[in-house]
Every structure is written in structure tokens, then in C-alpha cells.
C-alpha positions, 0 to 999 in steps of 0.5 A, spaced: 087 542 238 087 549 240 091 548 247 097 553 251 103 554 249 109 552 255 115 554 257 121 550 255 123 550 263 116 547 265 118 541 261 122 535 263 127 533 258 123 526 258 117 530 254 120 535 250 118 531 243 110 533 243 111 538 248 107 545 245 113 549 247 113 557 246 116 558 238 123 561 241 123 565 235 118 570 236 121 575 241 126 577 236 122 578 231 115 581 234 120 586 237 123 588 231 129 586 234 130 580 227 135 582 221 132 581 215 136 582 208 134 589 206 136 591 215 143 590 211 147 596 211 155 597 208 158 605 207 161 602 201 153 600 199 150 601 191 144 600 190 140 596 183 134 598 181 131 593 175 128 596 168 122 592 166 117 591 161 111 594 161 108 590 155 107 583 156 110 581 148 114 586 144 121 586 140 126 591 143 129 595 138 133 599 141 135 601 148 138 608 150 141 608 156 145 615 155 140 620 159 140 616 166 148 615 165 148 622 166 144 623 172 148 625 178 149 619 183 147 614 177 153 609 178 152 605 171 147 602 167 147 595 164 143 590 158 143 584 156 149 586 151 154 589 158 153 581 160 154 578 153 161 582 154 163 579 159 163 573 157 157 570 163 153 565 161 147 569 163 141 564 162 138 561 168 138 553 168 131 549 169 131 544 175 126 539 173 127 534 166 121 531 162 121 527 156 121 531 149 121 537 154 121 543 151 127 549 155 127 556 151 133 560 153 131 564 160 136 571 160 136 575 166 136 581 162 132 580 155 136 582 149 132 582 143 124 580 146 120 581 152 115 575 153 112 578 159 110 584 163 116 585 168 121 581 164 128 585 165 131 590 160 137 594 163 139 595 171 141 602 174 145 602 179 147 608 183 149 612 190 141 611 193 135 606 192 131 612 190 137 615 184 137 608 181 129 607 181 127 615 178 133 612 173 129 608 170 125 612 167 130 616 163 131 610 159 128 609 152 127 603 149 123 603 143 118 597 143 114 592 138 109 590 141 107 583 139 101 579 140 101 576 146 096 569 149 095 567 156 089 563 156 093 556 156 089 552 152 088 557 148 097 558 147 097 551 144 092 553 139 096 553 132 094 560 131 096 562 137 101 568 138 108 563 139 112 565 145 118 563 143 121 561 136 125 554 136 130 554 131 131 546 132 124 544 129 120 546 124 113 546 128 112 552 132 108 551 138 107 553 145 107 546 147 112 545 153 111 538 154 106 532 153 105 527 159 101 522 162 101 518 167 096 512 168 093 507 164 088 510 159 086 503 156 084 501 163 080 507 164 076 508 157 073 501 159 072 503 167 068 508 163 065 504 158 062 499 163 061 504 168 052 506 170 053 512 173 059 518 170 060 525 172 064 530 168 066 537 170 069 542 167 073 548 173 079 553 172 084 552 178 087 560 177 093 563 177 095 566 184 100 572 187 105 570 192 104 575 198 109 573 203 111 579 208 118 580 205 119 582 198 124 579 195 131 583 197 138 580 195 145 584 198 151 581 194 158 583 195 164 581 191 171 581 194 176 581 189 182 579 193 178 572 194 175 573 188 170 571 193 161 572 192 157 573 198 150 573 197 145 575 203 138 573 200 131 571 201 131 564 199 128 558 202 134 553 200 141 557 200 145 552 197 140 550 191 141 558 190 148 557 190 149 552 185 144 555 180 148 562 181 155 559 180 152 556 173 149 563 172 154 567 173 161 562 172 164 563 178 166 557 182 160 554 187 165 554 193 167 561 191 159 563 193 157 564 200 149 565 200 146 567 207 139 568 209 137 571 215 131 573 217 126 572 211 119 574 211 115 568 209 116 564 202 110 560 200 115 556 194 116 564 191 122 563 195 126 557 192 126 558 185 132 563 181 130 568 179 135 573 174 135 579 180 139 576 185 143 573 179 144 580 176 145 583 183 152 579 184 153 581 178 153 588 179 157 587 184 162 583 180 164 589 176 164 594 182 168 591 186 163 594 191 156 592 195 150 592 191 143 591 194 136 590 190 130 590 193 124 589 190 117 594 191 111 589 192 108 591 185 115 589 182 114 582 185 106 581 182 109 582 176 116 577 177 115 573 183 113 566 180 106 566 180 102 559 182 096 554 179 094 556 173 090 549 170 084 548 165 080 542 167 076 537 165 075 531 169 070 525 169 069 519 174 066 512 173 062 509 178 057 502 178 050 502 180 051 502 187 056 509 188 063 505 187 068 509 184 070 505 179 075 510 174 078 517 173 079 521 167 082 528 167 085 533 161 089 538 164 092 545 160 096 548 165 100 554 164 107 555 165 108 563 164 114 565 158 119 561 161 120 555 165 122 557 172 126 552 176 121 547 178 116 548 174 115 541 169 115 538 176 109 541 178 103 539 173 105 533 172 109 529 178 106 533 184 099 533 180 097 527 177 101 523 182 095 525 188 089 524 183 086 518 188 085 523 192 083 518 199 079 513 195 081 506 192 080 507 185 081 501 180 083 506 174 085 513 173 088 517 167 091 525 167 094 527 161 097 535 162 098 539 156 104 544 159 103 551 155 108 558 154 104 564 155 105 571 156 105 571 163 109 570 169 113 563 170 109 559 173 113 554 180 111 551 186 107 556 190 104 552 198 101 546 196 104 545 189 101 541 184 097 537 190 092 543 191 090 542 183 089 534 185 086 535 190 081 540 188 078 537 181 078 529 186 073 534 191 069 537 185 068 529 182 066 526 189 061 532 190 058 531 183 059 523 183 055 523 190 050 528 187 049 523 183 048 517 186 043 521 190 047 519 196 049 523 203 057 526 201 060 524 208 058 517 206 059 517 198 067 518 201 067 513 206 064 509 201 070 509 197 076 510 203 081 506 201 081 501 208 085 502 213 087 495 213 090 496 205 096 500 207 101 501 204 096 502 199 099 503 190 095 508 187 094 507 180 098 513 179 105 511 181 105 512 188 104 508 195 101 511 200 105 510 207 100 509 212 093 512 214 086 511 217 082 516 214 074 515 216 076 517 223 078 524 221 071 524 217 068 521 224 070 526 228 070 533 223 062 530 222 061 530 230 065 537 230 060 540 225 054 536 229 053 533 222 045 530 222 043 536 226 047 541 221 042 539 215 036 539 219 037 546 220 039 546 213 032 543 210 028 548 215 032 554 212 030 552 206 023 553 207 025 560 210 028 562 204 035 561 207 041 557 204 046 553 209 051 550 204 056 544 208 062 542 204 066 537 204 074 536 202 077 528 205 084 531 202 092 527 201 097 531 200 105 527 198 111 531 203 118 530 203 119 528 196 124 522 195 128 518 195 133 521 191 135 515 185 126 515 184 127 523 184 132 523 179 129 518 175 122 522 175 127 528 172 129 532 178 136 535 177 137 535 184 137 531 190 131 531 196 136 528 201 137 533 208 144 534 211 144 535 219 150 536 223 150 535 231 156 537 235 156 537 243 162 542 246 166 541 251 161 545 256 156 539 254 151 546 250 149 543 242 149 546 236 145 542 231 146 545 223 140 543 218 141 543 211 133 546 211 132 553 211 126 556 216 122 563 213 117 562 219 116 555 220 119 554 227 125 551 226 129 553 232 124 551 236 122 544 233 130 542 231 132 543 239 126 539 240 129 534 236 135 534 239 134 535 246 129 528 245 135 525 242 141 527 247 137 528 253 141 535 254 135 540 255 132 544 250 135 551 253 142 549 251 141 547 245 142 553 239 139 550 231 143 554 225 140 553 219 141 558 212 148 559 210 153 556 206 158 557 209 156 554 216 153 548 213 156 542 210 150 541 205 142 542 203 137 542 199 132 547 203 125 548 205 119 546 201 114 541 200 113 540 207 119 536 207 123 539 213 121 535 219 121 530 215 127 530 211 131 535 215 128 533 222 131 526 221 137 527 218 138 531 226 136 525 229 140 520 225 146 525 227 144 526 233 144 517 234 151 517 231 153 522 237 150 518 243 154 511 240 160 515 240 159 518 246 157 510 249 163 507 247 167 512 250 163 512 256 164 504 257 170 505 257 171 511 262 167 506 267 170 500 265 165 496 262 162 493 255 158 498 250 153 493 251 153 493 258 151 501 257 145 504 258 143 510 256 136 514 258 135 521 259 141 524 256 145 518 262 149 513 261 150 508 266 151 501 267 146 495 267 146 493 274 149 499 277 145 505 276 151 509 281 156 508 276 154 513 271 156 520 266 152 524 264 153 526 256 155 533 258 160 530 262 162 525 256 163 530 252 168 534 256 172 527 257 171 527 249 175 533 247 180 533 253 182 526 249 186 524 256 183 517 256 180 515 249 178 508 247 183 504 242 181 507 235 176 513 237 177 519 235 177 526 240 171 531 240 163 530 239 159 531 233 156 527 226 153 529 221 148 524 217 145 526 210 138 523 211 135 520 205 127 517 204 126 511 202 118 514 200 114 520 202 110 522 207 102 523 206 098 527 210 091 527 210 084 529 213 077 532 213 076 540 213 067 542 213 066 548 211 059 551 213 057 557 209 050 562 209 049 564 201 044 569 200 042 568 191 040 575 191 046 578 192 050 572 192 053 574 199 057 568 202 058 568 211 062 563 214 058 559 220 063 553 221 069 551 219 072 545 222 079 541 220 080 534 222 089 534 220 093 527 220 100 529 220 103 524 223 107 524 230 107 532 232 113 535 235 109 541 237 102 541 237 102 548 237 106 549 232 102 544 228 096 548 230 099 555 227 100 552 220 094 549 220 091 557 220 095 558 216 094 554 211 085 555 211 086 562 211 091 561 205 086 556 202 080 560 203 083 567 200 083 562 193 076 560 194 073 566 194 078 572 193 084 571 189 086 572 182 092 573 178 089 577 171 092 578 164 088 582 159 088 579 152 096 584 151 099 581 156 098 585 162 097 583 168 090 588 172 090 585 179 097 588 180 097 591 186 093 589 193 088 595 190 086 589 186 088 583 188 084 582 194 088 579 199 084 575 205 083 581 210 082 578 217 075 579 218 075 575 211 078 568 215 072 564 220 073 561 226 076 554 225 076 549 230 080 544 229 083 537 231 086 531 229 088 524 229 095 521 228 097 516 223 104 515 225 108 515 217 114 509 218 118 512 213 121 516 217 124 515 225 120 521 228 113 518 224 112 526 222 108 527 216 109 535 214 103 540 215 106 546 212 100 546 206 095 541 209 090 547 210 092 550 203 090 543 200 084 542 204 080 548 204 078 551 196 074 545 195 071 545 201 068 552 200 066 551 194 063 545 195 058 548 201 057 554 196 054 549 191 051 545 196 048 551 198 045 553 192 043 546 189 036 548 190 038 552 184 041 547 179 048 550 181 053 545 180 059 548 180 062 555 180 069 557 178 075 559 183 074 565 186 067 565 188 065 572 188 058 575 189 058 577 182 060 569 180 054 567 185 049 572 182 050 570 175 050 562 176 043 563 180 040 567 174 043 563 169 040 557 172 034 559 173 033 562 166 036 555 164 031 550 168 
């Protein structure tokens, strides 16, 4: 799929959608030339520094304040009781409903308890960042260290320490929710009539967000307005603006939320997090600027961390390697509070993609939600499809291991056929379209698949051990409709906003509802665009992240954007073509329907030489001298665009690893990655996410890991000892595709964003246990260190 990128000048309007157009966004932002919120400077500006427990469960005897108001530059300090006293309401709202759900109460400054290590105390602000950070120490808050747990199947034990004490019921428990989804009847007999069945039991741990950018907020109130404008790192501005207007009490219209430039996001970015709150409200009582900017160890502690899932899984197969069920039981960790999506993850954006790519008759997945003391756990890239995806891969290994049959061929065995679509899963879900055996096809004759495990058979005997993973993955995109979305608990809409508008002069500018941190926007949307108008691609400028400029939004996660956003622009953009049709047949004195539009010209049929460009429309639009009866002046339509399902991308990635049993050393020969993500706007652009994905995939596979000791103390909370993926960790990945264009949608895209991070755990941990499988290693836990590897193969060889 690699290829050169290409001038937009060297493209003809005609074949800009699919063109691998130079990402418009980058000279900006590699020359240094990009503002990102912590770039924004006031004179007038104070700055907030946060004081946070070091303890990961304690009750808060008593604070004092008294020696840091006394430090020179020091400003004011604040705790829970200052907010109390202003009668704000304070507690940040949960996003997502479940049946008999379970929502404590989530402050943005504790006041009697701390539940986790980093949560909020008190907040200094003063003339100079350092003054306020160096304040912080002289603080004194008298603790009572309680009994922490982190484990979450343990958390739901009755004798564990209990995170949170619930006044209305007389069962104290750490259980946050009970769900299933499926039919446990139908699976339970699969399972009794099945010949073949294999079990697994696999952690899917918790993981650190590592954008570029820490998370930063710049608030300022303006009390003559009694107006808040908030700059911040956020992936949905207008979500944060209707959560901090609940949380602060000021009026939505009120708040104005910007994200400039923003330093990547990886899901951390949308939840509502109490910093930003506090930082506005800071500003509310000063009367002046305020900015916060978190320190990247303050965000190993606060930022939503990802995953967190105890598994245990099992499939059902007859006798002749036909999967016939599944059956899956989930404890999934949600930290001390439920952050703003989090019930949505381990349960709809989990048990949902358990079919995996294969036609399976019964499943049932039953997920225990736990509290524990750790941080709140949300939507981190990929998002509940990872942990699917990775206990289906690990079964369909194991079930082919079994069966004694190739695992290439066990999975095309049990695809769901290409003429089956739209395909119901037993899990809720209808696929939208898919073809799924030529991606396999072609990532095996990437690979040279037959020769691959000859040379593997041959190094065996030398002593050597050549593993080949495989990971046949489906991921869900662009969550809708709304009224489902609703009905499943979102408190929240999933349609998008866009708003075309054509000036006089015939240049563009295109608002979306979503909000780019990295993604390409400004250079796919004008793409978009320019397709759709005919007005060539250089003329056309995309404003995304800011309340104030666009009419609505719902922001960028999930993959959503093309899809959601990129539709509502050509929906928008539609709408302004038949406008300008009807004012273009009547400057040239002829039927709408006589009218023809090609390449951004309107003309009449027959007589090609009467003609109008849209520019030129467009300019007869605004002078308004000569309008058709009815038709209003100017040039521009906006369009909520709402779904009627999701999308589904899917694939085969092949990892092919050298693993040394002595010292447990794993290298990287081969990784292929064959993406289907429908019609692609910029392959290029497709190609990077894809990358970027792997390598996000692989640093889960081998080297990453949220770890709390036994008190609620997190020990990986810095890059000393949380081991993001360096580039020499990352293989070359040659990668490919085909395409399966979704109907769902008028571009036919299906989003990649996560493709990778979805693909390729599994597939790194399958050719590690393939490549060990002459040991008896069947499964090894994520991540796969050497020290892992070492002692699964002297275990194994002491058990057999």
C-alpha cells in the first residue's frame, strides 16, 4: 500500500477523493509554527497547579492550607469546601447508562476520601507555574490510609476493601454493574453437543495513554459577559462544553471551548476530567486567566487509563473444526469512578464484536464491572473492540491447535461468507458489508505463507523457533444511530454536524462538528469537499474545535470521523449544489431538470456552451440581483448527518517472530497487515494510521503496563518504568489492502484510525506461542517480556 504522497496542484478536481494528497497539516506543525494550549500567553495570566493524593485509599482528616497562602506569588488555594461555598455543583456527570448501574459521586476535589493515587486535594494558583507547583508541598493534609484493592475480580469479592459506600443499599459491594448480552441457553447446549472445546484464561491489562501533548486547559472568565472561554486539549469541544456547564453551572451558550493544535489523543482526550473544570472555575473567582498544564507523571496517574480485563473464555466446536459457540466471563476494571463513557466500553463496545469475523450460531459474554483503586478507566484507541477481538484471536488459535488444523485455514473454515452480508451476529449486531478470505489470501502471499513454515520445520531441528501469528480481525466505527445509542444508554447523540459555505469570491469554508488532533482533517474534509463542488481543493479551508464557529458537534473517537463527519460535509455540500442548480437554471433560463452539473459546472443539457461555473453562482447568489421566485441569497447548508448503523472494518495482520526459549528474546522477521476499510479518501493518509496503530498494538503485546502495588500505588508511573515502544521496537510492516465499500454511508469509508491497535496484540502473541509450541506453551499473558517467555518455557518443561 506504501506509495508517494502528491501535490494538490498535480491533481485534477475530477480525481482528488482517493488522491494520496501531501497532509496540508504538517508544515505548520514540524516547523514549530502550530499553537498548542500551553503556546497561550495572557499578561494578566495566573497559573493552577493541582495537589494530589499520594495514596491510593485514605480518609482526609484535615488539610491546611495556611503555609502555602503565605508564599510570595501564591495567588489562592482551594478545596473541596471553597467549591462547596459557592454553591457549584461540582461532580462530574457519567455519559453512559446501564440497567441497575451503579454511579458514585465524582468530585473534582475529594473532600472526606481519596480513592485513588493522583485523585484531587486542593489547587494553588499563583503568579508563576513553578510558585504554584513548589506550593504544593506546603500543604499539609493528615491521611488515614484505608485498605486499597486493584485486582477486579478480586474488588467484587465480599471481603474486599470497598471503594465507595452506597447509602441506598444495604449490600456494600464494589460491583458497578451486571450485564450480558446473548443467549446463554443456546450456548450452554452449543457447548454440551460440541466434540471439540477450548478454554483460556488471559489478562488484558491496563495501559497508560502516551499522547505527545499532556493534557493543558487556559480558561478565562469575562465578568461583563459573564462569559467562560475555555482553550483546551479536547478531541469533542461541544461535549466538553455541555459537561462543564453542568459541572460549573453556567449557562452552555455561555461557555465557549477551542482546541487549537492538540498533540494527539487516543480516547484520553474525550473524557471530562475535574482539571479543566477546576481550571474555569478558578478563573470564575479571579476574575482573570488562569492555565493548568499537567506534568506527564501527573497524567500516569489522572489520565483515563485503558483495558484492564480478567478473562475467561471458551469455544465449542463439532468434529469437524466448525465453531459452533462461545462463551466468555469478563471482570473488567473501571478505576475509582466511572469516567464519562466508561460502562460503554466492557460491555456494548465489548461483547458486541465477539463474533469476531467468523459465523458463529451462539455466544454469550457476561461482564462484571468492578470499582478498584485505580485510575478511572474509558475509551483508550480501539476501545472495548481490542479486548474482543484479542480473547476471539486466542480461541480460534486454540480451537485450530485442537482441531490439529493449519490456523490460516481454521479461520477461513468458519468466515462468515461473502455472500452472507448483511450479516446478525448473535451479539446484537449487523455487519454492514465484507469479504473477508481475500484479505487473509493476500497477507498469506505477503508472508510466502507455505515457504514461511518450511523454514519454520527446518529451524526447528537447528534449534531455532520461527512463530507465525495470526489475527483475522472486525472492528464497529461510527457508533449510530442516535435513537439505537440512546436506547443502549448513551446520554449523548452520535450524529456529526457540517456546514458548507461558498463566498462570493467562489473559495470554501467547510465547518465539522469533529475535532482533529492528528488525524488529517484539514486535508481529507477539503478533499471531500472539493469532490463534491468541483472547486479545487487549494481553495477550500476546514475549521473544526470551536464552539463558537460551529453550529454543533459530537468530536472525534471511535473512528467516526469520515464516516460521520465526512458525510455530514457531503450531505452539506449536496444540499449547496442543488441550491446553486436552481439559481443556475434560472440565470440561463432553463428547467432544474435541464441542468447538468460535472466538475464543479453547471450546463445545459444539449448545449454544453451555456454553462456557470459554481464560483460564478456563487457570486450571482450573494449579489441576490437576479434570484429565482423563493430562493434565498448566499450559498451555504448545513446538515446533521445521522447513520443508520456502523461501520466495520476488518482484516488479517501476520506477525512472524524468532524466539529465543533460553533467554526469552523475541525478533521481529515479518509483519504484514492486509486493512479493509472501505472506500479511502487518502490512501496515504490510511497508510499512516495504519502504522500507527501496529505500533500502538505491538507496545501492548510486548512492553506496556499499567502497575499498582497491593496499596493503590501505581509503580510504572513514569517512562522509567512504563516502556513505551521506542522505534527500534516497531518491525517493518508492509502493508496492503482490499476494499469493501460500507452502504451505510454516501462515501462508502469504514474508519481506520484503530485498525492497527485492534489487529495486532494477538497477532504478536500468537506467533510467540506458536513459536514455542514445541514446548507445550499455549498462552502467555500481555505483555510478553522475555522474563514471561523464560519462565512459561521452564514451566512447561518441568510440567510435561
Amino acid at each position: 500500500m506504501s506509495m508517494d504522497t502528491i501535490e494538490a496542484d498535480e491533481v485534477d478536481v475530477s480525481d482528488v477523493l482517493g488522491s494520496a494528497i501531501e497532509r496540508r497539516e504538517d508544515p505548520a506543525l514540524i516547523t514549530g509554527e502550530g499553537t498548542y494550549t500551553d503556546d497561550i500567553q495572557d499578561p494578566e495570566m495566573a497559573h493552577m497547579a493541582v495537589l494530589r493524593s499520594q495514596y491510593g485509599h485514605a480518609e482526609i482528616e484535615s488539610i491546611d492550607t495556611s503555609e502555602a497562602e503565605a508564599m510570595d506569588g501564591v495567588i489562592a488555594v482551594y478545596t473541596a469546601e471553597d467549591i462547596e461555598e459557592t454553591g457549584t455543583p461540582g461532580d462530574l456527570p457519567v455519559g453512559w447508562l446501564l440497567p441497575n448501574l451503579k454511579t458514585p459521586s465524582h468530585p473534582i476535589l475529594a473532600k472526606d476520601r481519596v480513592r485513588y493515587q493522583g485523585d484531587g486535594v486542593a489547587v494553588v494558583v499563583a503568579e508563576e507555574r513553578y510558585v504554584a507547583q513548589d506550593a504544593l508541598d506546603r500543604i499539609d493534609v493528615e491521611y488515614d490510609r484505608l485498605d486499597a484493592v486493584v485486582d477486579p475480580k478480586a474488588a467484587v469479592d465480599e471481603s474486599a476493601p470497598q471503594v465507595h459506600e452506597w447509602e441506598d443499599s444495604d449490600v456494600q459491594s464494589n460491583q458497578a454493574f451486571d450485564w450480558e448480552i446473548g443467549d446463554g441457553d443456546a450456548t450452554d447446549e452449543a457447548f454440551e453437543n460440541a466434540a471439540h472445546t477450548v478454554s483460556v484464561d488471559l489478562e488484558n491489562q491496563r495501559l497508560i495513554p502516551n499522547a505527545m501533548e499532556p493534557r493543558a486547559t487556559v480558561a478565562e472568565y469575562k465578568p461583563g459577559t459573564e462569559e467562560l472561554e475555555v482553550f483546551m486539549t479536547s478531541q469533542n469541544p461541544h461535549l466538553h462544553r455541555q459537561l462543564m456547564s453542568a459541572v460549573l453551572g453556567v449557562p452552555e451558550h455561555k461557555i465557549r471551548v477551542v482546541a487549537p493544535e492538540v498533540g494527539g489523543g487516543f480516547g484520553s482526550k474525550i473524557h471530562h476530567y475535574p482539571d479543566e473544570a477546576l481550571t474555569s472555575w478558578c478563573s470564575m473567582q479571579l476574575k482573570r486567566p488562569v492555565k493548568w498544564q499537567a506534568t506527564r507523571s501527573e497524567t500516569y496517574l489522572t489520565d483515563a487509563h485503558g483495558r484492564d480485563h480478567i478473562t475467561h473464555g471458551e469455544l465449542a466446536m463439532d468434529e469437524d473444526g466448525t465453531i459452533i459457540g462461545m462463551r466468555v466471563k469478563t471482570y473488567a476494571g473501571m478505576g475509582a469512578y466511572l469516567s464519562t463513557f466508561a460502562p460503554a466500553v466492557p460491555t456494548y463496545l465489548y461483547g458486541t464484536l465477539l463474533s469476531g469475523q467468523y459465523d458463529i450460531p451462539a455466544i454469550h459474554c457476561n461482564v462484571i464491572g468492578a470499582f478498584t483503586n485505580g485510575a478511572p478507566v474509558d475509551a483508550y484507541r480501539g476501545a472495548g473492540r481490542p479486548e474482543a477481538i484479542y480473547v476471539v484471536e486466542r480461541l480460534v488459535t486454540l480451537g485450530a491447535r485442537e482441531m490439529g488444523m493449519d490456523p490460516a485455514e481454521f479461520r477461513r473454515q468458519n468466515f462468515v461468507p461473502s455472500d452472507g452480508f448483511p450479516h446478525e451476529t448473535p451479539v446484537a449486531v449487523v455487519y454492514d458489508s465484507g469479504d473477508y478470505e481475500p484479505a487473509l489470501d493476500k497477507a498469506l502471499e505477503m508472508v510466502d505463507y507455505e515457504a514461511l513454515r518450511e523454514r519454520q520445520a527446518e529451524l526447528r531441528e537447528d534449534g531455532r523457533y520461527l512463530g507465525i501469528g495470526f489475527s483475522s480481525y472486525i472492528e464497529a466505527c461510527g457508533l449510530a444511530p442516535s435513537e439505537l445509542a440512546g436506547q443502549l444508554g448513551a446520554q449523548a447523540g452520535l450524529w456529526e454536524s457540517g456546514l458548507v459555505r461558498v463566498h462570493p469570491t467562489g473559495k470554501v469554508t467547510a465547518f465539522s462538528g469533529t475535532s482533529g488532533h492528528g488525524q488529517g482533517h484539514e486535508t481529507t474534509y477539503a478533499q471531500i469537499v472539493s469532490d463534491e463542488l468541483g472547486i479545487p481543493y487549494d481553495d477550500i479551508e476546514i475549521v473544526e474545535g470551536d464552539t463558537d464557529e460551529i453550529p454543533q458537534g459530537m468530536g472525534t473517537y471511535g473512528s467516526r470521523s469520515a464516516a460521520v463527519g465526512g458525510s455530514a460535509l457531503v450531505t452539506s455540500s449536496q444540499k449547496v449544489v442543488e441550491k446553486a442548480r436552481k439559481i443556475a437554471a434560472h440565470l440561463l433560463e432553463t428547467g432544474e431538470e435541464d441542468i447538468e452539473f460535472e466538475n464543479g459546472e453547471f450546463s445545459v443539457t444539449g448545449a454544453p456552451e451555456r454553462s456557470m461555473t459554481i464560483q460564478e453562482v456563487a457570486q450571482q447568489a450573494y449579489l441576490a440581483h437576479n434570484m429565482p421566485e423563493g430562493v434565498e441569497p448566499g450559498l451555504e447548508e448545513t446538515s446533521f448527518y445521522d447513520p443508520d448503523n456502523f461501520t466495520f472494518p476488518f482484516g488479517t495482520h501476520v506477525a512472524v517472530v524468532e524466539v529465543d526459549p533460553e533467554s526469552g528474546e523475541i525478533e521481529f522477521e515479518q509483519y504484514a497487515a492486509v486493512d479493509d476499510v472501505g472506500n479511502q479518501i487518502n490512501p496515504k493518509i490510511v497508510e499512516g494510521q495504519v502504522h500507527g496503530g501496529i505500533a500502538q498494538g505491538i507496545g501492548q503485546a510486548l512492553y506496556e503496563q499499567a502497575v499498582y502495588d497491593d496499596n493503590g500505588t501505581l509503580v510504572s508511573g513514569s517512562m522509567q518504568d512504563y516502556a513505551v515502544p521506542k522505534a527500534e521496537h516497531i518491525p517493518h510492516m508492509d502493508t496492503d489492502d482490499t476494499v469493501t465499500p460500507s452502504p451505510h454511508n454516501p462515501l462508502g469509508v469504514k474508519g481506520v484510525g484503530e485498525a492497527g491497535t485492534i489487529a495486532a496484540p494477538q497477532a504478536v502473541v500468537n506467533a510467540v506461542t506458536d513459536a514455542l509450541s514445541p514446548f507445550g506453551v499455549d498462552h502467555i499473558d500481555m505483555p510478553i517480556t522475555e522474563e514471561k517467555v523464560w519462565r512459561a518455557v521452564n514451566e512447561s518443561e518441568e510440567g510435561s
